[in-house]
MIPA-484632 format. One record per residue: residue in three letters; residue number from 1; x, y, z of N, C-alpha, C in turn. Coordinates in pm, whole numbers. Atoms other than C-alpha are relative to their C-alpha. Example, Ala and Ser with C-alpha at 12.3 -4.5 7.8 and 13.67 -1.06 7.14 Angstrom:
<sites>
  residuo  num  n_east  n_north    n_up  ca_east  ca_north   ca_up  c_east  c_north    c_up
      ALA    1      89     -119       0     1230      -450     780      90      120       0
      SER    2     -82     -119      -6     1367      -106     714     -77      109      73
</sites>
This chain:
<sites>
  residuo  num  n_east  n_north    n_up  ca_east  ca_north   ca_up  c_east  c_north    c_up
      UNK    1     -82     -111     -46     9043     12619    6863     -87       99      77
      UNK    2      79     -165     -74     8941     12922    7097       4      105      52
      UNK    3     -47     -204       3     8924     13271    7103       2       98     144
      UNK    4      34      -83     -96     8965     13475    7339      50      153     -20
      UNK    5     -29     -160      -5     8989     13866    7405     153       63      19
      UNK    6     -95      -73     -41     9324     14062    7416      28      129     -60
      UNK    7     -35     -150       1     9429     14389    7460    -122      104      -5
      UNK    8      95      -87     -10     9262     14723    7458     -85       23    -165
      UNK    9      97      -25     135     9131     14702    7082     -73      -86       4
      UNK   10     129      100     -14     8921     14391    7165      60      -83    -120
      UNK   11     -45      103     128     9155     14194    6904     -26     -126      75
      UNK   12      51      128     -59     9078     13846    6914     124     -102     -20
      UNK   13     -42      109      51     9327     13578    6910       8      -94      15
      UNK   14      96      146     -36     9309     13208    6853     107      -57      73
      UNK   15    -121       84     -85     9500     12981    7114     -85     -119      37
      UNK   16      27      126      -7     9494     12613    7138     -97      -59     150
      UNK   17      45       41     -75     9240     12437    7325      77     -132     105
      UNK   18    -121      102     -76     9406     12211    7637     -52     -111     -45
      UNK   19       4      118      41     9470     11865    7492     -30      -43     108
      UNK   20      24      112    -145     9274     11610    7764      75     -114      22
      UNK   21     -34       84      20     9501     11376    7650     128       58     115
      UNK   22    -147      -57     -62     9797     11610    7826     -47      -68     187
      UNK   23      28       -5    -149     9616     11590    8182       6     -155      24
      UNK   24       5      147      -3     9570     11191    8105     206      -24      31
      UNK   25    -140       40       3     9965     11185    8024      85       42     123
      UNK   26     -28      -49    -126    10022     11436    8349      10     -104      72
      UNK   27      35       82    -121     9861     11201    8587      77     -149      -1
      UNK   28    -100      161     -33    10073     10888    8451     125       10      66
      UNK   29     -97      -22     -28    10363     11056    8458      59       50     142
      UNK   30     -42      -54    -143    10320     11235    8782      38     -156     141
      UNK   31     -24      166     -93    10266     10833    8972      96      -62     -64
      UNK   32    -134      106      62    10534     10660    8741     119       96     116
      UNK   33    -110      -83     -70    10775     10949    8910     -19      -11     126
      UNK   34       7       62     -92    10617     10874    9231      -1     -150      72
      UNK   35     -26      152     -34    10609     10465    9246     109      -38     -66
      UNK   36    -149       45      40    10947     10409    9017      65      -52      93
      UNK   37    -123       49     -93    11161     10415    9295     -23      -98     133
      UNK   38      42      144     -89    11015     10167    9511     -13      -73     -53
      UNK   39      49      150      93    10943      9899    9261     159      -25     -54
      UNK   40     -79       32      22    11294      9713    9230     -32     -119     -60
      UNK   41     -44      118      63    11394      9430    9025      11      -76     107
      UNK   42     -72      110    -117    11421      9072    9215      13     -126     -81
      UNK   43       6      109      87    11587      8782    9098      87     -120     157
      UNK   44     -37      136    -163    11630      8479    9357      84     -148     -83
      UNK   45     -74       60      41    11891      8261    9333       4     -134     104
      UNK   46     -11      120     -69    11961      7867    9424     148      -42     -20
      UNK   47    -103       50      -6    12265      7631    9490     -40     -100     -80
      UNK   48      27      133     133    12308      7396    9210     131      -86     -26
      UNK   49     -76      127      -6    12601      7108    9151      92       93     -82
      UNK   50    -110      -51       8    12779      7398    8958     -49      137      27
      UNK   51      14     -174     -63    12715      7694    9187    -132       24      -3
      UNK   52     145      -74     -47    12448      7946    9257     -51       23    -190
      UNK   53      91        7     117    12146      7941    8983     -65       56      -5
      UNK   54     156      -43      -6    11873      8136    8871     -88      -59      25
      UNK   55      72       70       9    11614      8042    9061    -206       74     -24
      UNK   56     118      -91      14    11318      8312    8993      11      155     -26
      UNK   57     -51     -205      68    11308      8709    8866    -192       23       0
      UNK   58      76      -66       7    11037      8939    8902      -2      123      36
      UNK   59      -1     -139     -24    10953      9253    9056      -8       25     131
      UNK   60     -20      -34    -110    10937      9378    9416     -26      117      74
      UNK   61      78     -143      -5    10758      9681    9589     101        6     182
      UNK   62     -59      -70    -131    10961      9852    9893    -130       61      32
      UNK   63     112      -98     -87    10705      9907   10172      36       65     125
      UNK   64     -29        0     -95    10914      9967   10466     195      105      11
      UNK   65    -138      -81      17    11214     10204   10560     129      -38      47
      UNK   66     -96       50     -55    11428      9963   10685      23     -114     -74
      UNK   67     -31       99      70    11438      9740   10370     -59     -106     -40
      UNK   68      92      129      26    11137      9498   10357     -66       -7    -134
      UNK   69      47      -11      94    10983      9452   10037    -124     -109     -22
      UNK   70      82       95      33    10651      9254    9912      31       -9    -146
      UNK   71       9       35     133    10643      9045    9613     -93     -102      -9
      UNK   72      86      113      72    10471      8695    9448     101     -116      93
      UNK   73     -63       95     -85    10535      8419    9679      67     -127    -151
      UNK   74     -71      112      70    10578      8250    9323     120       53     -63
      UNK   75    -143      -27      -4    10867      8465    9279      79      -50      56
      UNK   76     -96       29     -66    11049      8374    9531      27     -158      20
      UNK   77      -8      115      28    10960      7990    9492      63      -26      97
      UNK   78     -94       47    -123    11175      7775    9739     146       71      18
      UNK   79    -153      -23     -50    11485      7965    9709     -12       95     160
      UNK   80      33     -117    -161    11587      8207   10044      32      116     -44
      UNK   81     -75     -106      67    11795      8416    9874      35       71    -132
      UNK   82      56     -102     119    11826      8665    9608     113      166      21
      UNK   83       5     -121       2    11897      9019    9501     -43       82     -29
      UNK   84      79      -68      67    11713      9354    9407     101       58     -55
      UNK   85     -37      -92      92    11813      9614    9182    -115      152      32
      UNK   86      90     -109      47    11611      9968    9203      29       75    -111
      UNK   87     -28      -97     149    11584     10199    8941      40       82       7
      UNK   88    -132     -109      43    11869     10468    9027     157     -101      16
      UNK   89    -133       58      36    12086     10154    8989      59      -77     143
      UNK   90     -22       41     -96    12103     10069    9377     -13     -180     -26
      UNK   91      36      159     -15    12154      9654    9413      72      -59     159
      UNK   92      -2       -7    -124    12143      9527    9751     -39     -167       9
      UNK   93       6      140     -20    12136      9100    9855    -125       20     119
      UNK   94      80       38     -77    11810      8995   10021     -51     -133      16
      UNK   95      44      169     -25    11664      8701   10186    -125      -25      47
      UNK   96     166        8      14    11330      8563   10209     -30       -4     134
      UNK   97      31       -3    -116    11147      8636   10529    -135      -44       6
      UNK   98     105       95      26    10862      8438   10426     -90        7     -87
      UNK   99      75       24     105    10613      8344   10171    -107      -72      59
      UNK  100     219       13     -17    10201      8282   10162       5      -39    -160
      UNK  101      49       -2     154    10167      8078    9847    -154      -23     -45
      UNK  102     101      -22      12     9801      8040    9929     -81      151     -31
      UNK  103      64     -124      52     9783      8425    9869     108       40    -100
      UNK  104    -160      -23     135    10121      8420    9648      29      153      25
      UNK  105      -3     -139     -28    10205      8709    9827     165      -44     142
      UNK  106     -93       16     -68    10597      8699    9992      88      125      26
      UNK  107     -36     -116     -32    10824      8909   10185     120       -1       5
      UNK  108    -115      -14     -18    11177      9010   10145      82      116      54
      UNK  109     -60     -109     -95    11453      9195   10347     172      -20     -15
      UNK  110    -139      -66      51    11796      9400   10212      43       87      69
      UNK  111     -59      -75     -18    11990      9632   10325    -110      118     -49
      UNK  112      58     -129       1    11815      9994   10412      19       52    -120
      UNK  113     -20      -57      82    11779     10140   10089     -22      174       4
      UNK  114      17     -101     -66    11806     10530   10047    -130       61     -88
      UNK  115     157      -77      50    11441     10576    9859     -40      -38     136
      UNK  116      97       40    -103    11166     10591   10055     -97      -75     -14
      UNK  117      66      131     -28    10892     10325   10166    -161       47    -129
      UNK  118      76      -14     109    10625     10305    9853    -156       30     144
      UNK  119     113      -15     -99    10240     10406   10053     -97      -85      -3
      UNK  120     139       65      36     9965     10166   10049     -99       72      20
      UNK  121     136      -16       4     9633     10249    9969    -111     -132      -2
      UNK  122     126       94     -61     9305     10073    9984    -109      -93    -111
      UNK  123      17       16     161     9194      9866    9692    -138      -36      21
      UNK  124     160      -17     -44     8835      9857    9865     -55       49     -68
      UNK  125      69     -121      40     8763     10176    9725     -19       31    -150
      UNK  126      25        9     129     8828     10080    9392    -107       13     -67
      UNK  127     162       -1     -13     8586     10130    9155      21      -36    -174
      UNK  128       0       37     151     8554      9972    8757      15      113     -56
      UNK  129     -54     -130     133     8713     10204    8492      73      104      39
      UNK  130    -115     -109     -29     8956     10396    8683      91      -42      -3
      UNK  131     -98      -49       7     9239     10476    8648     135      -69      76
      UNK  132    -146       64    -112     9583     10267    8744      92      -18    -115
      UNK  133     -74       13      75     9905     10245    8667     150     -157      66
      UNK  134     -81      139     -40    10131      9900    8684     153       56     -16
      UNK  135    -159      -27     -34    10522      9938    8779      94     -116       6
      UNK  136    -136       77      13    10781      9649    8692      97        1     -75
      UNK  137    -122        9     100    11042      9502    8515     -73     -130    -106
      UNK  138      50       77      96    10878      9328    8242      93      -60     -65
      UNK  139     -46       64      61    11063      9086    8060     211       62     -13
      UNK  140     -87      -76     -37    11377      9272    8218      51       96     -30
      UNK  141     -49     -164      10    11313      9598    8114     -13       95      99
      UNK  142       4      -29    -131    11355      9756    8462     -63      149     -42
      UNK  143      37     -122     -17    11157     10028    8576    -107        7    -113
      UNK  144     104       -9      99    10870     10004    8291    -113       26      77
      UNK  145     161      -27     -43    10504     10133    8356     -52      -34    -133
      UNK  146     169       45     109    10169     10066    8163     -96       78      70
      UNK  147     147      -54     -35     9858     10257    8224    -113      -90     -63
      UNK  148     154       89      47     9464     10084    8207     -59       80     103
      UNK  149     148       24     -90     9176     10046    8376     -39      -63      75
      UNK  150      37      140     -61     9027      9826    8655    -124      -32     -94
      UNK  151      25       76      75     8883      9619    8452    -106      -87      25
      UNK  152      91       69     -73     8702      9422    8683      27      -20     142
      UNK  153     -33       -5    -112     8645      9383    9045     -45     -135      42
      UNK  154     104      122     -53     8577      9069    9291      70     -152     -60
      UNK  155     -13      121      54     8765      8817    9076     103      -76      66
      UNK  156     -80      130     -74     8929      8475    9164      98      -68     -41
      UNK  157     -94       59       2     9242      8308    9148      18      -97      57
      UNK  158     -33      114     -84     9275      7945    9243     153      -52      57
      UNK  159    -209       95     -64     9628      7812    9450     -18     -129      24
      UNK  160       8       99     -84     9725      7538    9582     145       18      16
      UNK  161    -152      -39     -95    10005      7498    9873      -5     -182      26
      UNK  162      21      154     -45    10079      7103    9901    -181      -51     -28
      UNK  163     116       70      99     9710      6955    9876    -120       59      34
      UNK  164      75      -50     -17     9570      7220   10008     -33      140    -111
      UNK  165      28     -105     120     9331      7485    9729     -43       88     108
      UNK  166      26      -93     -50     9244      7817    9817     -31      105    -116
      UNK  167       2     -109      74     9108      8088    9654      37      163       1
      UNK  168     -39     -143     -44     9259      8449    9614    -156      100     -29
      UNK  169      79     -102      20     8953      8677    9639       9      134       8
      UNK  170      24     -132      36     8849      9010    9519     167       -2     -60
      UNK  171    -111      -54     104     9136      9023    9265      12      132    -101
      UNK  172      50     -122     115     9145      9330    9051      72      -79    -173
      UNK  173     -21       31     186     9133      9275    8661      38      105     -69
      UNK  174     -67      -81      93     9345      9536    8443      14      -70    -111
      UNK  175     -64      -13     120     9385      9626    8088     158       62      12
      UNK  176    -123      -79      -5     9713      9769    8209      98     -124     -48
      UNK  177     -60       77      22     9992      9569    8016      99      -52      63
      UNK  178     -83       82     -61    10152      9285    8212      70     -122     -94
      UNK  179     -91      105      83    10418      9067    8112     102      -36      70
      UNK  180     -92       37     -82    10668      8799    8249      97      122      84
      UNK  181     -91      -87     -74    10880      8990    8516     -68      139      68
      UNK  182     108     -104     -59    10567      9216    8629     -32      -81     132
      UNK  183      33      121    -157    10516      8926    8905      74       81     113
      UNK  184     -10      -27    -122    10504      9122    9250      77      140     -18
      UNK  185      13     -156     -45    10507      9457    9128    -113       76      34
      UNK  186      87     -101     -12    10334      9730    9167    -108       85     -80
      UNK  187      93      -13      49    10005      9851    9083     -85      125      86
      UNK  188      41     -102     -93     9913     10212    9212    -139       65     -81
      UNK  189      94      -82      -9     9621     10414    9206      42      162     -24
      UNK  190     -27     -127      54     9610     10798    9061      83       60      81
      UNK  191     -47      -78     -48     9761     10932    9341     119      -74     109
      UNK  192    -156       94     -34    10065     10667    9375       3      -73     124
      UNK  193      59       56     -75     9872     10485    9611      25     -161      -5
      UNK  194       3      143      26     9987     10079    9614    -123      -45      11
      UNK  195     130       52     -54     9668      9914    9567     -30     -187     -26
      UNK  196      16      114      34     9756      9584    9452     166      -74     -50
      UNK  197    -125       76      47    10078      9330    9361     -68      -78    -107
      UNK  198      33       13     128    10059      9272    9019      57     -197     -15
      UNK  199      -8      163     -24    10039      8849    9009      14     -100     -80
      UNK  200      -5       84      71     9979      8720    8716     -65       31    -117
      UNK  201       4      -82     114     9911      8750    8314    -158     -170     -28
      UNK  202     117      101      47     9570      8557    8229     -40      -63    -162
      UNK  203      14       50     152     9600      8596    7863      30       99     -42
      UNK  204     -53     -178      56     9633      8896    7617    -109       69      41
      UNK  205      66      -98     -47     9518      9193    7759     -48      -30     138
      UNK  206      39       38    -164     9457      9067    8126      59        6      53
      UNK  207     -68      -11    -133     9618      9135    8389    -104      -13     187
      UNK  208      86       19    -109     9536      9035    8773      94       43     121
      UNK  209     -66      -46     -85     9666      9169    9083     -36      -26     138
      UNK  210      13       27    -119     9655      9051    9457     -42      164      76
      UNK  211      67      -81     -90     9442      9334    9653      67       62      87
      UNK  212     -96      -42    -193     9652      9553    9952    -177       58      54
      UNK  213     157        9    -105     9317      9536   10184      21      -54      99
      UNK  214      51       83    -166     9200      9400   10551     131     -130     -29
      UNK  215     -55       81     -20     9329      9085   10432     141      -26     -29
      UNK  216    -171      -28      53     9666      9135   10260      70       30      62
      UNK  217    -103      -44    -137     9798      9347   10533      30      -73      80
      UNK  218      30       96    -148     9675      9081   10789     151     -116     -55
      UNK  219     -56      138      46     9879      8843   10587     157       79     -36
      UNK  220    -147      -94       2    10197      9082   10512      76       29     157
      UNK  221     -28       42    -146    10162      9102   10919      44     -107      28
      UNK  222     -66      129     -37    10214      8751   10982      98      -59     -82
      UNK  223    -127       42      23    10518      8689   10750      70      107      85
      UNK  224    -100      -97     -84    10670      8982   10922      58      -69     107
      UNK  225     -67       43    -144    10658      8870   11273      49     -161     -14
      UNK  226     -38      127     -84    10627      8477   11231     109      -97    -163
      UNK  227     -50       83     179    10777      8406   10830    -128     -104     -56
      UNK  228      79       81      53    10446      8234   10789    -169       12       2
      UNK  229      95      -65     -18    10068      8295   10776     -89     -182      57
      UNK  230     109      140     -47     9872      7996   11016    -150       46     -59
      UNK  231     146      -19      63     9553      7948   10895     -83     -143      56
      UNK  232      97       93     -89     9273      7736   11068     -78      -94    -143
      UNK  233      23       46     155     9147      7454   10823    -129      -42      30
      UNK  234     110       53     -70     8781      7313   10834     -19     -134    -107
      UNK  235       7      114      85     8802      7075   10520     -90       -2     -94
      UNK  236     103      -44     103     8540      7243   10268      32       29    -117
      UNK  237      29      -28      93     8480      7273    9938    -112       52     -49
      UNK  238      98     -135      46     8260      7560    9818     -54       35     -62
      UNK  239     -32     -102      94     8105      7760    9610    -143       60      22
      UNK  240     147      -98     -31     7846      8057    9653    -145      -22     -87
      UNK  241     136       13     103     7461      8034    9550     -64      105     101
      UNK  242     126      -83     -63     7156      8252    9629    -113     -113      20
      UNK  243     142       38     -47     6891      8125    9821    -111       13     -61
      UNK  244     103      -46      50     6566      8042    9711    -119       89     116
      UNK  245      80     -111     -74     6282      8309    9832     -30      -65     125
      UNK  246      28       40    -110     6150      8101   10061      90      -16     157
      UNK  247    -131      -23    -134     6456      8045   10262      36      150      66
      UNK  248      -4     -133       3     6526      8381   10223     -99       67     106
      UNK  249     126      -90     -96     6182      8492   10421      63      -63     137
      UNK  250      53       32    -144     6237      8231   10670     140        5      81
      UNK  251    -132       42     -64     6636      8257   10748      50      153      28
      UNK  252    -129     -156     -24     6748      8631   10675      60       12    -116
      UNK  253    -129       30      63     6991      8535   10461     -68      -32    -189
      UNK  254      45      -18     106     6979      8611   10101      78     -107     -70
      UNK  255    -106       84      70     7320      8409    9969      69     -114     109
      UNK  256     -77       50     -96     7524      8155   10168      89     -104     -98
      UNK  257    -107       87      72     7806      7856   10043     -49     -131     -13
      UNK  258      22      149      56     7716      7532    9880     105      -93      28
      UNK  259    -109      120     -10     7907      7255   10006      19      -86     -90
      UNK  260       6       73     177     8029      7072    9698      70     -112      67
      UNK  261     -79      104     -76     8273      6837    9911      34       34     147
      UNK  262     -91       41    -116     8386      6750   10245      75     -124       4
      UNK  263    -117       91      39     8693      6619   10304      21      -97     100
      UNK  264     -10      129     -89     8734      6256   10479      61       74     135
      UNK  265     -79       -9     -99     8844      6280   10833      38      169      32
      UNK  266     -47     -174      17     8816      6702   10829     -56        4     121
      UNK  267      77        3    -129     8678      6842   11135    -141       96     -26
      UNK  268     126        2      73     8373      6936   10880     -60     -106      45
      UNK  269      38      105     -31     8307      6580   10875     -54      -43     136
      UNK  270      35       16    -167     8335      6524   11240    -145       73      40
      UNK  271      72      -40     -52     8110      6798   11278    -168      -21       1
      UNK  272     114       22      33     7829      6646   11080      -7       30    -167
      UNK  273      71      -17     141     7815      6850   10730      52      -97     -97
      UNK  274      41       93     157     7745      6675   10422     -12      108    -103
      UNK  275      42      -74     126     7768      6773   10061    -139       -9     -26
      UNK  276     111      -61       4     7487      6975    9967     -81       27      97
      UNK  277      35      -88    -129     7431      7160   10291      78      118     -95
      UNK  278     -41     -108      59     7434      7515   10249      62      101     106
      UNK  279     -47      -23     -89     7648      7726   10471     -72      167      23
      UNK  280      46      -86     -38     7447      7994   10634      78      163      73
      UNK  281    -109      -77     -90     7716      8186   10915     100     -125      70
      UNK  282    -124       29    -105     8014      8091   11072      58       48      87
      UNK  283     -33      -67     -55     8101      8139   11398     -85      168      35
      UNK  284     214     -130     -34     7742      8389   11420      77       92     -58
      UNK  285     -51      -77     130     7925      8554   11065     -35      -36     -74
      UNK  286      71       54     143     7696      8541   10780     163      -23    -119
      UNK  287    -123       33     117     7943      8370   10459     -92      -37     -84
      UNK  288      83       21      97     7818      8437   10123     127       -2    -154
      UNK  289    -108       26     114     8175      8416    9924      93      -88      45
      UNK  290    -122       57     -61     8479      8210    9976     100      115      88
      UNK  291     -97      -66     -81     8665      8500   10123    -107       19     164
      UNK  292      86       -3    -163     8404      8599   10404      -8     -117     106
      UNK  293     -27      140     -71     8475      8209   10512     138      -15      72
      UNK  294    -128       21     -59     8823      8251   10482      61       85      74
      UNK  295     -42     -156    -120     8884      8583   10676      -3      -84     168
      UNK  296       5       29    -124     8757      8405   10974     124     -193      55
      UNK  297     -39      153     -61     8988      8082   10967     156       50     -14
      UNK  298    -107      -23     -33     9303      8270   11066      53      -46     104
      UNK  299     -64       29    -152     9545      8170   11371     -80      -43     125
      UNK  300      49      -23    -128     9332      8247   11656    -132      -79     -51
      UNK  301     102       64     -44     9056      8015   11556      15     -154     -29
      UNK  302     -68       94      -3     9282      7730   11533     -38     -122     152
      UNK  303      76      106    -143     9093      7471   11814     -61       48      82
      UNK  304     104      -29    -107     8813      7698   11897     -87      -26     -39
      UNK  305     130       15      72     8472      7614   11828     -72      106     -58
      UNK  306      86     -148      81     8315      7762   11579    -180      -96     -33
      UNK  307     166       -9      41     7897      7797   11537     -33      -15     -94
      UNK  308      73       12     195     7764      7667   11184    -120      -22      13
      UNK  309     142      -17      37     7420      7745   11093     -16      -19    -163
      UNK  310       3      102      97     7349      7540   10784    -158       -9     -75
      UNK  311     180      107      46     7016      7427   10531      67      -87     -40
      UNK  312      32      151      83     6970      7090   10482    -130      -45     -70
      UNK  313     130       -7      20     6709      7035   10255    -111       70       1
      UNK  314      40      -85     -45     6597      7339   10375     -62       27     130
      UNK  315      21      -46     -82     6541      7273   10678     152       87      86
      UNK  316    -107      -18     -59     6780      7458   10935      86      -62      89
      UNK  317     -64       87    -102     7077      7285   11138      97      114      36
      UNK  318     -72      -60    -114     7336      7411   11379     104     -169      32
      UNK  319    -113      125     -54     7685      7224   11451      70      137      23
      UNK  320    -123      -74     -86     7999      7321   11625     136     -112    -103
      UNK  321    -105       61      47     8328      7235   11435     150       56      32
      UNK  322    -142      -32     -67     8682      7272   11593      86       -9    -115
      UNK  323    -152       41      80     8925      7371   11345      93      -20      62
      UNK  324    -169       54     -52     9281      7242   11317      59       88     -83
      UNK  325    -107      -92      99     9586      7423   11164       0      -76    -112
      UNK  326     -36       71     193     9633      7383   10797     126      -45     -18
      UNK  327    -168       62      46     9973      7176   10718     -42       -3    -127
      UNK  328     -15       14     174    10088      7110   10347     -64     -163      -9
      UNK  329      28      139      52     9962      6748   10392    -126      -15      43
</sites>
C-alpha cells in the first residue's frame, strides 16, 4: 500500500497501489475491442448427393473495405463457397478467390461489410516474449480471444500441394490458446496490429501462425489479382548448414543449403547439381535458409536463368539453371 500526503494538516492517507495486472488486462482488452470486428466466422460449404454440406469452418480476418478477407487455405479446402458471420451478428455469402496451400494462406470475397478493414502490421519486428493477442472462433465460440507470448521466432511448417513440399518459414510460436476453429484468424500485436494468421495447433500449449511480412503480402497480392500464386520450381531438397572455417575464409559465406536430393528430370539436374553440393547464392543472392531460396523463385523467374554458386567437395562451382513453373504434378 502507499501513502501519500493530503490536505493542509499533512494527514497521511493510505491508497492502493496500481495493480500491473490492470494495465496487462487494459492492453488486452483495448486490441480484443480493436481486432473483434474484423475477425468473422467462416464456414465453407460443398454440394453433396443430398444438398449443400459442410465442407470446412474456421476463422477469417477482414483486410479490405470492399469485403476481401484472408484465411487458411486449409479452411477453405476445395470448396468455392461459403459464408462469414462477424461478431455484431452481420452474415454475408462469400466465395473463394483463391488459395496458396503451399503457404495455407487463402482469400475470400462477401458483400462490403459495414466494419472496417482490420490493419496489418509487420511480424519482422517481432521480438520473443511479447506480447499478442489471438482472435477467433474456437471450437464455435465466435468472437473469443487468448492472450500469450511469442514464443518463438523463425519456425517451420512443412506443406505439401500435389507432390510438391514446401516449407512455411519464419512462423511465429505462441503460448496464446489455439483451438479447432482458430484456423485463419487473427493474431495482433499490442497495438491491434495483424501480424500473423493463426494456422495451426501443434500440441498443448502451441500455437503457430503464418507471418503478414514481404512474403505474405507478395502472396495475398497474387491471389488477389490472378486467384493463384505461380511459383518458379528448381527441383531441390534442402536443408541449411554452416560452413566449415575454411570455406568460410575462402568463399565469404558463413551458412549456405545442403542439397539432400535432386529431383530426376528437374532443371537442378539438368543444370548439373548433385546431392551433397552446398548451395552458396542464387541468382548472385546469398541462401542460407529455405525461405531466402524461396523468395526468389516467384513468377518472374519462371524460364530465366538463374546463377548458382555451389561447393563441391569444397571446391567452388558455378551453373546456370532455368526454372520452370511449379504444377501439382
Amino acid at each position: 500500500m502507499a501513502e501519500v500526503s493530503s490536505g493542509p494538516t499533512g494527514a497521511h492517507e493510505t491508497v492502493p497501489a496500481e495493480d500491473p495486472l490492470d494495465s496487462y488486462s487494459a492492453t488486452v482488452i483495448r486490441v480484443a475491442e480493436t481486432v473483434t470486428p474484423h475477425v468473422a466466422a467462416v464456414e465453407m460449404t460443398g454440394n453433396g448427393r443430398n444438398g449443400r454440406y459442410r465442407a470446412g469452418a474456421g476463422s477469417a480476418v477482414l483486410f479490405t473495405s470492399d469485403g476481401y478477407l484472408v484465411t487458411n487455405a486449409h479452411v477453405v479446402g476445395s470448396a468455392g463457397k461459403g459464408f462469414v458471420i462477424f461478431a455484431d451478428g452481420t452474415r454475408t455469402a462469400v466465395e473463394v478467390v483463391g488459395a496458396d496451400p503451399l503457404s495455407d494462406l487463402a482469400i475470400v470475397h462477401g458483400r462490403a461489410p459495414m466494419v472496417q478493414p482490420a490493419e496489418f502490421g509487420d511480424a519482422e519486428r517481432l521480438k520473443v516474449g511479447q506480447l499478442v493477442i489471438a482472435v477467433g472462433n474456437p471450437l464455435g465460440l465466435s468472437g473469443s480471444v487468448t492472450a500469450g507470448v511469442v514464443s518463438g521466432l523463425g519456425r517451420s511448417i512443412p506443406v505439401w500441394s500435389g507432390r510438391n513440399r514446401r516449407v512455411i518459414e519464419d512462423v511465429i510460436q505462441t503460448d496464446a490458446a489455439l483451438n479447432p476453429g482458430n484456423s485463419g484468424g487473427a493474431l495482433a500485436d499490442t497495438r491491434g496490429r495483424i501480424v500473423g494468421i493463426n494456422t495451426a495447433v501443434a500440441g498443448a500449449g502451441l500455437g503457430l501462425a503464418v507471418p503478414i511480412n514481404a512474403t505474405s503480402r507478395r502472396i495475398i497480392a497474387s491471389l488477389l489479382s490472378d486467384g493463384r500464386v505461380r511459383r518458379a520450381y528448381l527441383g531441390l531438397v534442402n536443408t541449411p548448414v554452416q560452413l566449415p572455417v575454411g570455406s568460410v575464409v575462402r568463399t565469404g559465406h558463413r551458412d549456405g543449403l545442403l542439397v539432400v536430393e535432386v529431383l530426376p528430370g528437374s532443371p537442378a539436374e539438368r543444370a548439373g547439381l548433385r546431392a551433397g553440393d552446398v548451395l552458396l547464392s542464387v541468382g548472385r543472392k546469398s541462401v542460407s535458409n529455405a525461405e531466402s531460396l524461396q523468395k526468389l523463385l516467384f513468377s518472374e523467374a519462371i524460364g530465366e536463368p538463374l546463377d548458382i554458386s555451389a561447393l563441391r567437395d569444397g571446391a567452388e562451382l558455378r551453373v546456370v539453371a532455368v526454372p520452370e513453373e511449379m504444377t501439382e504434378n
